[in-house]
Backbone bond lengths (Angstrom), bond angles and torsions (degrees), N, CA, C in turn:
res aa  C-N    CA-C-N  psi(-1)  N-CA   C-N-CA  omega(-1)  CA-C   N-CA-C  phi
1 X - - - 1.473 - - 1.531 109.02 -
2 X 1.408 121.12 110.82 1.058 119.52 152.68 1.564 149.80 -11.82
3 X 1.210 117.58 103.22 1.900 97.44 177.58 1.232 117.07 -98.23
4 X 1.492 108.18 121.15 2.115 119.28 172.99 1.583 98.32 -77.54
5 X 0.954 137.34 -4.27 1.218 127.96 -160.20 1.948 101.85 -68.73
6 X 1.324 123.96 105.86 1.616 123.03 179.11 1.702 98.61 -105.88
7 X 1.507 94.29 140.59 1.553 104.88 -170.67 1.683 90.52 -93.46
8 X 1.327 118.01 -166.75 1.433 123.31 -152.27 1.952 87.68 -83.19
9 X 1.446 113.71 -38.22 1.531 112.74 166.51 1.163 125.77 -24.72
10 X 1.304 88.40 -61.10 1.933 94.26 -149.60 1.559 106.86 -100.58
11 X 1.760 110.02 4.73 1.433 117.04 168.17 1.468 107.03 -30.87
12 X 1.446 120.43 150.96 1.581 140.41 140.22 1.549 98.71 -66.48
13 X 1.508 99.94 117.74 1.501 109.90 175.01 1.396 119.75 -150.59
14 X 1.176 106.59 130.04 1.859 144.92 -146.85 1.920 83.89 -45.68
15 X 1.422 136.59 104.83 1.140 115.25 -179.03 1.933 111.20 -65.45
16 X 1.372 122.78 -24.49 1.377 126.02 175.96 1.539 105.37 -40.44
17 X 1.339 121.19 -67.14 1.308 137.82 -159.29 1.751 100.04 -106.01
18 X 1.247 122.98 27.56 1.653 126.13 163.51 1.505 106.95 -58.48
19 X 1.284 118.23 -58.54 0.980 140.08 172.68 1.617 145.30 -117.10
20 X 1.350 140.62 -169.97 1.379 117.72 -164.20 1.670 106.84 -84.24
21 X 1.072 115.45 173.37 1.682 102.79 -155.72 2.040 77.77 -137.62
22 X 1.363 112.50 142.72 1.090 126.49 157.59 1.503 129.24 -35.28
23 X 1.896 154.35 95.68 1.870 76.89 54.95 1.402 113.08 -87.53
24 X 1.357 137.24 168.03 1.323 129.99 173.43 1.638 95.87 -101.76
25 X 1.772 111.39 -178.95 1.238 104.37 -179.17 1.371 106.75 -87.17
26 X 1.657 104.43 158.26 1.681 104.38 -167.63 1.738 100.86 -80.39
27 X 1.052 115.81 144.25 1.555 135.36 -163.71 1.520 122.32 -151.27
28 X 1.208 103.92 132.72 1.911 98.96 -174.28 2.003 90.97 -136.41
29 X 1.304 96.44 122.85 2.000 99.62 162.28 1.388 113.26 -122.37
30 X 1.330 127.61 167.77 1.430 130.38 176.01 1.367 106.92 -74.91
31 X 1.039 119.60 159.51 1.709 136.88 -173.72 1.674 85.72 -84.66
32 X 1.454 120.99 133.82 1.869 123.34 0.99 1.737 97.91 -73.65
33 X 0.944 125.57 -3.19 1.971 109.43 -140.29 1.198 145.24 56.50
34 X 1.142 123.30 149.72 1.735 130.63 -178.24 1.491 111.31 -100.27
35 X 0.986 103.97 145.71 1.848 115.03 161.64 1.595 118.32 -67.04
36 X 1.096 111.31 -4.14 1.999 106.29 -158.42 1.844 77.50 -112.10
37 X 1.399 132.76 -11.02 1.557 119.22 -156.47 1.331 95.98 -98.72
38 X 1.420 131.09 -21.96 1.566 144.17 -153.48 1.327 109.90 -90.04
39 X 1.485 129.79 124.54 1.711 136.31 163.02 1.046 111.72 -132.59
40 X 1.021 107.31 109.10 1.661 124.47 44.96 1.551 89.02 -109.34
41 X 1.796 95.16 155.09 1.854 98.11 178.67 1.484 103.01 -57.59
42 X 1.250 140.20 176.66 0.743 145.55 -168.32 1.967 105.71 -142.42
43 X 1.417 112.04 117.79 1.480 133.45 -157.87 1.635 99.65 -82.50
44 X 1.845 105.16 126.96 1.146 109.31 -178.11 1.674 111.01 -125.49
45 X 1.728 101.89 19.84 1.444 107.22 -167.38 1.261 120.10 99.09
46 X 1.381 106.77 -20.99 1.436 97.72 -164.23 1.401 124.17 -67.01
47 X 1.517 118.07 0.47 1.664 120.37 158.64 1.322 131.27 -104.38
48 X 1.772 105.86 -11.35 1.358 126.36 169.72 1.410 141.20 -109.16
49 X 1.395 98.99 -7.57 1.705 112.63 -177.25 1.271 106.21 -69.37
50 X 1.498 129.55 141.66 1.322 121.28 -178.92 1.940 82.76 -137.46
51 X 1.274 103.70 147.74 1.175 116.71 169.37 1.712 121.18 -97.75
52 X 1.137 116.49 165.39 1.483 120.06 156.48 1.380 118.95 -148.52
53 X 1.377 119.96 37.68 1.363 111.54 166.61 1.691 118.61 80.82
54 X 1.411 111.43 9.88 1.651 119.54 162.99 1.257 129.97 -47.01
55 X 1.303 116.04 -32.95 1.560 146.83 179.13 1.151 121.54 -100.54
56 X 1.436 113.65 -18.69 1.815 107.06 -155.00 1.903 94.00 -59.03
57 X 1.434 95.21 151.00 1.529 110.03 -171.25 1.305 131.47 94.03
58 X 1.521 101.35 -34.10 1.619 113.77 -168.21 1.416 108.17 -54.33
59 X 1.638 123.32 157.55 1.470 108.99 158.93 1.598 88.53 -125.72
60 X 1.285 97.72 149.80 1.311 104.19 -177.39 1.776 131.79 -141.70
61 X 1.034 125.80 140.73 1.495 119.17 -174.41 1.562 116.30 -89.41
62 X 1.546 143.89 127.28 1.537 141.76 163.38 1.451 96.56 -100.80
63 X 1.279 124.40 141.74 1.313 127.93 154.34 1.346 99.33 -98.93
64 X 1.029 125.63 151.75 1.413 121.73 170.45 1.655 117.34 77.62
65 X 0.944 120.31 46.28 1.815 108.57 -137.60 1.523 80.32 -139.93
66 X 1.394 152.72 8.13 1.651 151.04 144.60 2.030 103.87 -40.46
67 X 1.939 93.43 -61.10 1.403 66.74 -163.79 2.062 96.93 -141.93
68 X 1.319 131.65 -150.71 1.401 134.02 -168.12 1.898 105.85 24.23
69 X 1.478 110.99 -137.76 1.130 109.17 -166.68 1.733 120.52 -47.63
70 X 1.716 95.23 -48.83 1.930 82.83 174.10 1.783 118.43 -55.40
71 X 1.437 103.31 -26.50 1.922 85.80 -169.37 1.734 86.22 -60.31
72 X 1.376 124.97 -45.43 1.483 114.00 -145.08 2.052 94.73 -73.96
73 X 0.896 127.16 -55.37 1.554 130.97 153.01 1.697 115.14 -12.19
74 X 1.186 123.25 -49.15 1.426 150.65 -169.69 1.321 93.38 -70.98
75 X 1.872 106.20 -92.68 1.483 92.03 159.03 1.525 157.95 -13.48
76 X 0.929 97.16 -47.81 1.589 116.35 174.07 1.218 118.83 -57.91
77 X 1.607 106.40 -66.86 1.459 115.70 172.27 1.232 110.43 -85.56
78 X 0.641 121.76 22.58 2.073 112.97 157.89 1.648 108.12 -95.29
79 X 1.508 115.84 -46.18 1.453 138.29 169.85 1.638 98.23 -51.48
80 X 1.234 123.30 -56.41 1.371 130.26 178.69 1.499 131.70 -76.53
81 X 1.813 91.37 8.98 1.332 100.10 164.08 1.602 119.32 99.18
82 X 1.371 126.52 18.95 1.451 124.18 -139.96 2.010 96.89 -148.77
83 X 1.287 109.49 112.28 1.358 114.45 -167.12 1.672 111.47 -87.00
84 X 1.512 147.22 123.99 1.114 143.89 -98.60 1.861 85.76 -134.05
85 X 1.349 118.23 -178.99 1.291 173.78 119.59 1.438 125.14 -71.71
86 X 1.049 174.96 -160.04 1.039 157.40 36.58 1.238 130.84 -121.60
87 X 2.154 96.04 122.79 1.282 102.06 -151.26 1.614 85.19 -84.00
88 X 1.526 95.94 -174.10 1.686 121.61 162.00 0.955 127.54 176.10
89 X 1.747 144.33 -179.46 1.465 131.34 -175.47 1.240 99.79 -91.39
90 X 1.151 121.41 -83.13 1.405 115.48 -158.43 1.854 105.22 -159.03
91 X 1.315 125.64 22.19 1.009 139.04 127.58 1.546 144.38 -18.83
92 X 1.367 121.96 16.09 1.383 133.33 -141.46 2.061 100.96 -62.15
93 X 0.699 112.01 -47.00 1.634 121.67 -160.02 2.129 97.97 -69.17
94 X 1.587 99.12 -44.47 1.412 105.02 157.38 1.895 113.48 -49.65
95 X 0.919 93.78 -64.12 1.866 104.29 -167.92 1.285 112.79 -69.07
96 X 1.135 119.43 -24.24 1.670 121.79 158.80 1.680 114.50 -74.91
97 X 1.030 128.43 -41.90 1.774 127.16 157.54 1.607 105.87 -47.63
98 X 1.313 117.34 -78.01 1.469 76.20 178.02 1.175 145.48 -71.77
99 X 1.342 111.06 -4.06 1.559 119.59 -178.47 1.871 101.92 -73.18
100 X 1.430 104.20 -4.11 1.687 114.35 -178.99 1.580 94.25 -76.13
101 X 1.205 119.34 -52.07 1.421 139.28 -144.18 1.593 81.95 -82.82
102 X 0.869 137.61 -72.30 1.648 145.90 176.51 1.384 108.92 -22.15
103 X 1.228 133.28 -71.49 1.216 155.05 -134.75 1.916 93.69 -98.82
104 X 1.642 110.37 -34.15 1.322 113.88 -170.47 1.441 104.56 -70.85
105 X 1.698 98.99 -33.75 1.860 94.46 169.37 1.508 132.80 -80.53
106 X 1.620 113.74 2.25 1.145 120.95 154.02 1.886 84.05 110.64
107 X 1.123 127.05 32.91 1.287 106.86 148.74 1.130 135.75 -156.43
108 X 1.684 143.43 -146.98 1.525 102.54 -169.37 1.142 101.71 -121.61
109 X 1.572 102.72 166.68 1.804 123.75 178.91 1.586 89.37 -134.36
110 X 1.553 73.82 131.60 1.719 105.54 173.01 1.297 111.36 -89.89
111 X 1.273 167.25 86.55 1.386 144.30 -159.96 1.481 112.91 -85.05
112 X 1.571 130.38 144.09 1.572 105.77 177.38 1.754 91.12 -155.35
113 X 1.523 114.09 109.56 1.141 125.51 167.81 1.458 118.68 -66.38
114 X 1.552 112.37 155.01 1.609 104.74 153.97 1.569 90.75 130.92
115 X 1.776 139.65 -158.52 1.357 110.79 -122.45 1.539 83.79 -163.12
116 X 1.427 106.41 85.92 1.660 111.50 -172.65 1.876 122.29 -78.15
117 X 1.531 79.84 15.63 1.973 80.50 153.69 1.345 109.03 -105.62
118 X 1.416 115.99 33.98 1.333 120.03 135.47 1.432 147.14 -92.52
119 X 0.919 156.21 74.80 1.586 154.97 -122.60 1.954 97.85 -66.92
120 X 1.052 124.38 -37.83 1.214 125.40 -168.71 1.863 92.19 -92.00
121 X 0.958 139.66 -19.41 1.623 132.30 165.91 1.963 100.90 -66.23
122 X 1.187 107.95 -67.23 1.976 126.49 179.67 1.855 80.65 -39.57
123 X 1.283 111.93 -62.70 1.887 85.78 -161.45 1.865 126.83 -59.90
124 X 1.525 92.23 -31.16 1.502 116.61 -178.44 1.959 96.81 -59.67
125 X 1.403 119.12 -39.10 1.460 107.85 -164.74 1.320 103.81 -109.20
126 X 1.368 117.43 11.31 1.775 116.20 151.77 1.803 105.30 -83.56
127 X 1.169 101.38 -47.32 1.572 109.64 -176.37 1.310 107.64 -55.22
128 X 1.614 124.77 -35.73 1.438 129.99 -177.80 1.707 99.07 -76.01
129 X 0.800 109.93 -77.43 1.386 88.79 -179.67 1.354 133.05 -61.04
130 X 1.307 143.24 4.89 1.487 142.81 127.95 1.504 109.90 -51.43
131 X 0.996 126.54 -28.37 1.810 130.51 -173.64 1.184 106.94 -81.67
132 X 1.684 119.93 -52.84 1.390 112.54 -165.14 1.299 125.73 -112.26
133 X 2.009 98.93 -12.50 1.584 104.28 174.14 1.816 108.94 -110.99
134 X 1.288 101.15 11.87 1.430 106.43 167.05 1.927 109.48 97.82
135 X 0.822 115.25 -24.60 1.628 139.36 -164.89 1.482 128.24 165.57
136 X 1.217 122.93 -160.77 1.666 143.43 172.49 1.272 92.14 -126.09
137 X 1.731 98.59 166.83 1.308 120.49 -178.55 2.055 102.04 -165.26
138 X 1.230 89.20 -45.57 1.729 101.75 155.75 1.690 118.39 -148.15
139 X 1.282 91.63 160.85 1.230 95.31 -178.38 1.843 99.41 -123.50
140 X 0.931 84.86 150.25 2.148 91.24 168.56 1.104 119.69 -152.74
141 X 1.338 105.87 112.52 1.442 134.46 -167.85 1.736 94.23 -75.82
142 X 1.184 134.75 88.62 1.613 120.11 -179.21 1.786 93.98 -121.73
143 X 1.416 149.10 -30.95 1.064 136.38 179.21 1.516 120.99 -33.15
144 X 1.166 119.12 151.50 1.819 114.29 164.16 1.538 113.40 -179.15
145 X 1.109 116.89 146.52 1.114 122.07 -174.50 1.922 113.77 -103.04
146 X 1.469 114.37 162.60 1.100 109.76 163.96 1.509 96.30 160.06
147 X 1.853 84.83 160.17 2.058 116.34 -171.11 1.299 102.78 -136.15
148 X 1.308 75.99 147.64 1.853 97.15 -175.54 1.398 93.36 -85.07
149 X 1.747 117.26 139.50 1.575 110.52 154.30 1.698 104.92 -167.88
150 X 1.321 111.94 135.22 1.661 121.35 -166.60 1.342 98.56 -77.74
151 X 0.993 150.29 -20.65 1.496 157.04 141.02 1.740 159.88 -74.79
152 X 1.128 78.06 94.30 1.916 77.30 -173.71 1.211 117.85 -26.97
153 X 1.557 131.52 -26.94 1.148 134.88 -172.15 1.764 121.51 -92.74
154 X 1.344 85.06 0.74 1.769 110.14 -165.79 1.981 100.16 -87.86
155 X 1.543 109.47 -26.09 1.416 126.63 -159.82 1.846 89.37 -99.17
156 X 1.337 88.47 110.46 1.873 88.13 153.09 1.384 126.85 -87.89
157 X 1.273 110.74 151.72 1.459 105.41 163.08 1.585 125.79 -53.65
158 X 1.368 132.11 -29.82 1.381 126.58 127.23 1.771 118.15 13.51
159 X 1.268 77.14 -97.99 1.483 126.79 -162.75 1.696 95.15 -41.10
160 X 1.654 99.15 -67.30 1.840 116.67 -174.63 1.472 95.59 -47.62
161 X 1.589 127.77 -65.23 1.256 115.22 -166.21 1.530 128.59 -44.74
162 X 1.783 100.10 -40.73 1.603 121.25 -176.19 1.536 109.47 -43.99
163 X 1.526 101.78 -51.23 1.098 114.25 -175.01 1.478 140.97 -60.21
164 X 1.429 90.76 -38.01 1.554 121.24 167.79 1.894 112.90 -76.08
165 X 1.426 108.19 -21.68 1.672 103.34 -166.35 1.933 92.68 -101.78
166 X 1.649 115.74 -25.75 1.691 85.49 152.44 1.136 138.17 -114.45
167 X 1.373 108.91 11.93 1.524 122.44 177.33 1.711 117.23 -84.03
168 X 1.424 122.62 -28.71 1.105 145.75 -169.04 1.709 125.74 -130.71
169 X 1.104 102.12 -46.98 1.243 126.29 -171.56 1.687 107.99 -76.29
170 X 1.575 101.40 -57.32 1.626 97.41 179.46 1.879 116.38 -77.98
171 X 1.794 105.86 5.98 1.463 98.93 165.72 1.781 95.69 -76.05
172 X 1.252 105.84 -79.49 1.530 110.06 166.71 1.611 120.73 14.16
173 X 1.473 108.27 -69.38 1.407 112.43 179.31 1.451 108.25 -81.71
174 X 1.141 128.39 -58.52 1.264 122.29 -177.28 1.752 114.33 -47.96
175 X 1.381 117.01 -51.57 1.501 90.17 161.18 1.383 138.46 -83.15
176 X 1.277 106.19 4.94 1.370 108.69 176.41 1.943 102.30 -73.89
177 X 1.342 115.10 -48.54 0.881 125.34 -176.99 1.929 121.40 -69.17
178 X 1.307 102.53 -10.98 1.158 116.95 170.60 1.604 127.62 -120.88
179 X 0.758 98.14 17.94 1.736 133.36 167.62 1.372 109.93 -50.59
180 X 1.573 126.44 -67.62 1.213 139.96 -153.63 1.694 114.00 -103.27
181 X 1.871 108.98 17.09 0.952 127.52 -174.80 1.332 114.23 -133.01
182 X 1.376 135.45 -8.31 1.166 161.39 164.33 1.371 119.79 -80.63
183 X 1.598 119.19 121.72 1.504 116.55 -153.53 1.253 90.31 -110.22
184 X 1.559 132.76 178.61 1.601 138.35 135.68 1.248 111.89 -18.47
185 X 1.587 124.65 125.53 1.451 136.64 175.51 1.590 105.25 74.01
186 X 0.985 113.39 11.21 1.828 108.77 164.05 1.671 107.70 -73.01
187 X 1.211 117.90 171.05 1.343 120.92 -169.12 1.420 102.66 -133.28
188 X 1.686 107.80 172.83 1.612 104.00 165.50 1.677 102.60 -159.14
189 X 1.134 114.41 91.22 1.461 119.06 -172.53 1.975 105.40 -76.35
190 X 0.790 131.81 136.56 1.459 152.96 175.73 1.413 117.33 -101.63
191 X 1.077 129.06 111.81 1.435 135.17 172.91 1.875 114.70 -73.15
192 X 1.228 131.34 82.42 1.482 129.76 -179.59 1.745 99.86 -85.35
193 X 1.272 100.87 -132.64 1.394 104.09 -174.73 2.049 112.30 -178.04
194 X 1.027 113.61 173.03 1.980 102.23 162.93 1.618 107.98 -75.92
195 X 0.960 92.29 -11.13 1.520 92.82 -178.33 1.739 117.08 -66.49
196 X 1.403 124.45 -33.72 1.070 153.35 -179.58 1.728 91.61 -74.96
197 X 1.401 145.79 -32.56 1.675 138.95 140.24 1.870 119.22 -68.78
198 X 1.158 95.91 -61.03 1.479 98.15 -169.70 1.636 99.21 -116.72
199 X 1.288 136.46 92.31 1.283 149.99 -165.58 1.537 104.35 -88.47
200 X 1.536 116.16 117.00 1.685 124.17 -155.58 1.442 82.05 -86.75
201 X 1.493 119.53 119.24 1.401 107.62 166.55 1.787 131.83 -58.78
202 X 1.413 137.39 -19.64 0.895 134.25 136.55 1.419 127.98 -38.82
203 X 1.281 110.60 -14.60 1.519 104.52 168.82 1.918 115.86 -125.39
204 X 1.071 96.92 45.72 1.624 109.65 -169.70 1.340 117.83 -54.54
205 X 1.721 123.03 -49.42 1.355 120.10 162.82 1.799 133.79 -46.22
206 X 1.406 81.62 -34.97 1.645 99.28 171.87 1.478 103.09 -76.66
207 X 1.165 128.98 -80.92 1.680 130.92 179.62 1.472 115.86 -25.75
208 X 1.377 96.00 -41.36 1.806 84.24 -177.27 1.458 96.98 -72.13
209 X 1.500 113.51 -48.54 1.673 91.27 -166.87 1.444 115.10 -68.93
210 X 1.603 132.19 -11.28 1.200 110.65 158.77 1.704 139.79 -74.45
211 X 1.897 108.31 0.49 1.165 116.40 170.80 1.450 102.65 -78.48
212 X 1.644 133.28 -39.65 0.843 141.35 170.05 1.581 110.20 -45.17
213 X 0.968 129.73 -66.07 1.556 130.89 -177.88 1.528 111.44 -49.42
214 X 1.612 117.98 -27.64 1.517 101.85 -166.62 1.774 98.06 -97.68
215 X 1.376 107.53 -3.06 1.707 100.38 164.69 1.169 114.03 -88.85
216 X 1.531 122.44 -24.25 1.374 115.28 -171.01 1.662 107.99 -82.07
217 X 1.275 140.93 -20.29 1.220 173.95 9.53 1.829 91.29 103.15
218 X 1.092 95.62 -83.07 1.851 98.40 170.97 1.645 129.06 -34.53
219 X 1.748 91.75 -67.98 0.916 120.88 147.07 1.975 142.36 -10.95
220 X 1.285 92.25 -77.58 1.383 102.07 -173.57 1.452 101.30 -93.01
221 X 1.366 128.28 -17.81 1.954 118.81 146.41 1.002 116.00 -57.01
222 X 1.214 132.09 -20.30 1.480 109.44 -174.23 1.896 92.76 -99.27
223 X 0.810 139.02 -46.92 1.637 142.22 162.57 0.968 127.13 -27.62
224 X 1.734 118.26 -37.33 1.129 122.45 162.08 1.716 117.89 -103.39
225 X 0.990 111.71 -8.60 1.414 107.78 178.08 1.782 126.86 -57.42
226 X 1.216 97.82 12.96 1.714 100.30 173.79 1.462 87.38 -112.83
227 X 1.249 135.30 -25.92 1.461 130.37 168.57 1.496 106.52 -48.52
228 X 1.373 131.80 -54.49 1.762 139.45 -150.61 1.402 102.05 94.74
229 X 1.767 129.99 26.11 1.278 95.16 -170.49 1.824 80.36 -121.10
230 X 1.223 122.93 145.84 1.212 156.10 -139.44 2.341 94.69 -123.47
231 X 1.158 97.42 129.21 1.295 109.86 -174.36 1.325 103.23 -141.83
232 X 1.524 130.66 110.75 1.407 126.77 172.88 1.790 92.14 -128.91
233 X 1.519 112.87 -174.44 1.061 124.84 -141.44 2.298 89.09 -158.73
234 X 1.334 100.86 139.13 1.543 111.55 169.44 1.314 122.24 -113.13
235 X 1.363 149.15 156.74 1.281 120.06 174.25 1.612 89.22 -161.16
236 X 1.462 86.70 99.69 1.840 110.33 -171.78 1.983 88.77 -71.04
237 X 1.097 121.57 150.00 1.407 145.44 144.46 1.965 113.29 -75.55
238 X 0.829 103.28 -153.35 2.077 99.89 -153.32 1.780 85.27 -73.51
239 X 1.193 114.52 120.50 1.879 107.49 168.96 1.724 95.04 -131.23
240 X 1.563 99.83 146.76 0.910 109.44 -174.30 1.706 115.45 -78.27
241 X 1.531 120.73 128.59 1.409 122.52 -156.38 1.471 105.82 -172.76
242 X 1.553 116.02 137.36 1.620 109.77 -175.69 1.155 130.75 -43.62
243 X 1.693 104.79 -19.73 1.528 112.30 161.18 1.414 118.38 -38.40
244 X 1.320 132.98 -42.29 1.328 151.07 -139.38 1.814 96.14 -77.60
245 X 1.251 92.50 -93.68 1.775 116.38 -177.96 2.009 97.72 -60.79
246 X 1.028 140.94 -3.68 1.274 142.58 177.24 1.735 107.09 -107.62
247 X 0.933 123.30 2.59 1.539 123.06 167.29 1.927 109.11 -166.64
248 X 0.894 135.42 -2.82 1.570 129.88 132.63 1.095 127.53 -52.65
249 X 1.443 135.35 134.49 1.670 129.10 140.70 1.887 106.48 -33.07
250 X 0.910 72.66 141.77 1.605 97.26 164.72 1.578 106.97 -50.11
251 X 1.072 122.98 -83.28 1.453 130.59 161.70 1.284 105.31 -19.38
252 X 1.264 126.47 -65.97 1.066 127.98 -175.21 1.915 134.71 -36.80
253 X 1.629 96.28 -56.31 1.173 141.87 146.59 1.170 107.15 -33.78
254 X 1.451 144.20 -65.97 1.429 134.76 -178.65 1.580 119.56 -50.30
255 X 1.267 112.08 -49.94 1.207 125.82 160.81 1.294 137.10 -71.24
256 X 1.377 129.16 16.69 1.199 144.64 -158.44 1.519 94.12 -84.11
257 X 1.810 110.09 131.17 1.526 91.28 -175.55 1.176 133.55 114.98
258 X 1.465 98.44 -52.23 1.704 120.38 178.85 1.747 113.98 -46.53
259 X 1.024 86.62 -29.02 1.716 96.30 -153.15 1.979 97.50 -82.37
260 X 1.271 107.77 -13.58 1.460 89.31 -168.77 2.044 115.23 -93.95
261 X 1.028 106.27 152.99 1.451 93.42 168.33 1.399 133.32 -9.16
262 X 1.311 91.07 -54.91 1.817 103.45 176.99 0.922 129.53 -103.99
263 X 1.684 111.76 19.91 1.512 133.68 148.41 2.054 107.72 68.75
264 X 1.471 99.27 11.70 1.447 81.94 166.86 1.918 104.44 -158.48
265 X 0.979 114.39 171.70 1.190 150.61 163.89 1.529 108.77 -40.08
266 X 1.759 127.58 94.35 1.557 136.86 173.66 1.362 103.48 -44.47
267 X 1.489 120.87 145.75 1.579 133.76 164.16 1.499 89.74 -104.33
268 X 1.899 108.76 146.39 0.990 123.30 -164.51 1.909 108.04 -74.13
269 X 1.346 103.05 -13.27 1.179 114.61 166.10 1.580 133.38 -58.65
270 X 1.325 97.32 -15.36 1.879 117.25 -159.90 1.720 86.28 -89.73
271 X 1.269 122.08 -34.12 1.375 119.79 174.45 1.541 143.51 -89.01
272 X 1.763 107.17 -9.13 1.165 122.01 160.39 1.773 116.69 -28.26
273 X 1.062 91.97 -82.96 1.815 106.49 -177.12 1.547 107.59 -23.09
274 X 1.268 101.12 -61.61 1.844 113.86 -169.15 1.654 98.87 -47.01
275 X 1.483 106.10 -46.87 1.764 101.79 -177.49 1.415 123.67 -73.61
276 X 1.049 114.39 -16.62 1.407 143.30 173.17 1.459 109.45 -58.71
277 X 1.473 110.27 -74.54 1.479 130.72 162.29 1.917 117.86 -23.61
278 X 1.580 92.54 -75.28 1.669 105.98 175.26 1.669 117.94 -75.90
279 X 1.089 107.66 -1.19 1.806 112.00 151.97 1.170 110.92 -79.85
280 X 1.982 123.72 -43.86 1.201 108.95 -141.15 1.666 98.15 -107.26
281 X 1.387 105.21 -175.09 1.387 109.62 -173.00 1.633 120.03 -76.89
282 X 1.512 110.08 6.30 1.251 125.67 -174.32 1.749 98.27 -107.50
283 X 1.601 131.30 45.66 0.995 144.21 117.78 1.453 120.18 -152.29
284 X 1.628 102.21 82.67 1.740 102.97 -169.74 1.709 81.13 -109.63
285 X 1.153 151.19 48.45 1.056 137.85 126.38 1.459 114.87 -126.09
286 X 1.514 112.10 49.37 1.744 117.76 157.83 1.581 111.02 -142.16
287 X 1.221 99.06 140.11 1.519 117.80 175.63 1.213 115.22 179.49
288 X 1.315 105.65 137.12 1.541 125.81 -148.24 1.687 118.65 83.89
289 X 1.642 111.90 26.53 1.406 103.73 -171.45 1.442 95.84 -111.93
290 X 1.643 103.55 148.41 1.010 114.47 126.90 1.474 171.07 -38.35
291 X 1.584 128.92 35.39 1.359 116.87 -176.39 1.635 131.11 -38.36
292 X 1.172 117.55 116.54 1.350 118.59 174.61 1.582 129.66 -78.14
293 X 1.263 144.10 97.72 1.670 110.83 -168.05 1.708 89.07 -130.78
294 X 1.129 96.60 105.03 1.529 102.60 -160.35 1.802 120.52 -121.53
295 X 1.099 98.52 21.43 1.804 110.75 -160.25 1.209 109.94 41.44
296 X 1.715 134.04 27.59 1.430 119.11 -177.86 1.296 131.16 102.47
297 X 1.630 94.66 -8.63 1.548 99.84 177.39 1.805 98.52 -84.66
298 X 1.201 92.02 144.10 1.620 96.87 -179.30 1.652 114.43 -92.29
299 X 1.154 110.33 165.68 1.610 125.69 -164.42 1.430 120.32 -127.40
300 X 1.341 93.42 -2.16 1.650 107.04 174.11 1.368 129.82 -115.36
């Protein structure tokens, strides 16, 4: 006999009203941002993720993985069994929380600061994790940079390059450099965005480099696919992340969200699973895909 009995978890729940729905309060932080400055906090699993052992063994790399989608990514696979990397800029008080969350599930986080639109930083934190987590098994390119500005003339060439050397550039090196360490059934998940379909012109430096990521993404699956090593790509829609209130207007920021089907703003939690999935062996026949998690805005 069957049991219906659903605990408060595994409820069917209204995705509109899952979470807090726009306006939010208006908020401005310095670039990169913190997690402790943001309201509403913003949910990375860390009271709901339940694991089952999808990962156990894996070693794995986050760029970006201190705070928004990588802490909730981090999470996931630590719960799922999978001992970490985690890069970041210079975020320390972020990257030590999740390295809390890591360690609470019984396994390890490597932490490694510093500024992977450098090609000689990307080689140092493939090499670190062959040293201290034994090898790769995936890698996830999720870091990225980007500024808001109503003007083409507002963007320096500066600025364009920055954008392009960690949004694009430091996937580039990091798998180039992790190439020759990656066995059959290793993975390489890519962080894109909706922006990479419908590109917000206020965020143009960023958009291009996320069209860029979902060809290179294409691309380097099919290149390696006589290897066994598997390359897919995510492309979250508006999620709530220090990115947000750290390079939006304030104004802006309140409304973050509004615009999609489901009228609000992704928790970095809503995307765990998807990374979970394209790590685990329960999609070893995709690469070169696209994940969409887009509150509904469509891509086609």
């Amino acid at each position: 006999m069957s049991n219906n009995t659903q605990t408060s978890e595994n409820q069917v729940k209204d995705p509109l009203e899952k979470y807090p729905q726009p306006p939010y309060p208006e908020q401005e932080q310095d670039v990169p941002g913190t997690e402790k400055q943001m309201t509403p906090k913003a949910d990375h699993g860390e009271t709901s993720y339940k694991g089952s052992g999808k990962l156990e063994g894996r070693k794995i790399i986050i760029t970006g993985g201190d705070s928004g989608i990588g802490r909730a990514v981090a999470i996931a696979f630590a719960r799922e069994g999978a001992d970490l990397l985690i890069s970041y800029l210079n975020e320390h008080e972020d990257a030590e929380e999740t390295a809390r969350y890591v360690r609470e599930a019984g396994k390890k986080a490597v932490l490694v600061a510093g500024d992977i639109s450098k090609e000689e930083h990307c080689k140092q934190i493939i090499q670190k994790a062959v040293d201290e987590l034994g090898g790769i098994d995936c890698l996830v390119n999720n870091a990225a940079f980007q500024m808001v500005h109503e003007s083409l003339q507002e963007v320096t060439a500066e600025e364009w390059d920055y954008t392009f050397r960690t949004n694009i550039y430091a996937m580039f090196y990091l798998c180039k450099a992790a190439e020759k360490h990656l066995k059959p059934g290793s993975t390489v998940i890519n962080t894109t965005s909706v922006n990479a379909y419908k590109p917000k012109p206020v965020l143009l430096p960023y958009a291009t480099t996320k069209g860029a990521i979902q060809n290179f993404t294409s691309g380097l699956a099919q290149l390696w696919a006589e290897k066994g090593i598997r390359v897919n790509c995510v492309a979250p829609g508006p999620i709530w992340t220090p990115l947000i209130p750290s390079t939006f207007p304030a104004d802006q920021v309140k409304e973050f969200g509004q615009n999609t089907p489901l009228k609000r703003a992704g928790q970095p939690a809503e995307l765990a699973a998807v990374y979970v999935l394209l790590a685990s062996e329960g999609s070893s026949y995709m690469s070169g895909s696209t994940v969409q998690v887009t509150g509904g805005t469509p891509t086609i």
